[in-house]
N, C-alpha and C positions, 0 to 999 in steps of 0.2 A: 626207830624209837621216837615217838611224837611226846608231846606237854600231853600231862597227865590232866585230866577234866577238873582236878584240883586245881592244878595252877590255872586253865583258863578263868574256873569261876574267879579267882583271886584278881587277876587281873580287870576282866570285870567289873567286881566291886571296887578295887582300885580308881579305875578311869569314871564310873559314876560318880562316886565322892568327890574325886577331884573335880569334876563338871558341875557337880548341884553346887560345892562348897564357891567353886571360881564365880556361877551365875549371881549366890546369894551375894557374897562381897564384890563383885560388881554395880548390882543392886542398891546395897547399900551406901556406897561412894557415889551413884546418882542422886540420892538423896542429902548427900554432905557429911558424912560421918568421916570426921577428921582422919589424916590417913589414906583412905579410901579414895575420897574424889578428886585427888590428885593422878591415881592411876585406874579408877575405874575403864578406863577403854582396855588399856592392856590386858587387864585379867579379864575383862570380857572375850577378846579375841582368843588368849589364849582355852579361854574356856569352850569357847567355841569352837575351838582347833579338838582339844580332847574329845567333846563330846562327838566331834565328827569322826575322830579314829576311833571311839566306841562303838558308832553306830554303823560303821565299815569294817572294821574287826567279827562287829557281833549280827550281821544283815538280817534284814528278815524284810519284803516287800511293804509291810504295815510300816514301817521306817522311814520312811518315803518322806515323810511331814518334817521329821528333824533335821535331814537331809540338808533338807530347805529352808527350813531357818537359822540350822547354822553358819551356811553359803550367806544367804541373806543379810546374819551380823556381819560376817568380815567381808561384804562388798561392801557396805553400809561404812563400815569402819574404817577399812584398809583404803578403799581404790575411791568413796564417794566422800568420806571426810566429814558424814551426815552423824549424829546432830554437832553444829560446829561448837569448836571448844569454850567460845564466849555464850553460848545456849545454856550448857550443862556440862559444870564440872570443871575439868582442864583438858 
């Protein structure tokens, strides 16, 4: 007995929203909107993290591009430390 196509699409729509929503308020806390650009990195990563379990959840070879710029923010983030905290934000 597998998940019913129901709950995939669900979850689906799920991990997008949570990926576009985490992108835009990351977004916005690079640009200073109180709140926000104290922890703009964090929700970017983890935005980054969702979108990348959507787009390995949901494969398809045309994918290939998000792939890689998700990998790209949290090496950028996590392991390079790039842009530094006194550049933008905290």
């Amino acid at each position: 007995m597998g998940i019913s196509t129901t709950a995939v699409q669900w979850i689906g729509i799920i991990l997008v929203a949570l990926a576009t929503l985490g992108f835009v308020l990351s977004g916005l806390g690079v640009f200073g909107v109180p709140g926000l650009s104290e922890i703009w990195r964090t929700v970017a990563e983890v935005s980054a993290g969702v979108s990348l379990l959507l787009l390995v959840l949901f494969w398809h070879p045309w994918l290939i591009m998000g792939v890689l710029l998700d990998m790209g923010i949290l090496v950028a983030f996590l392991w390079v430390k790039w842009p530094p905290a006194d550049q933008i934000g905290s």
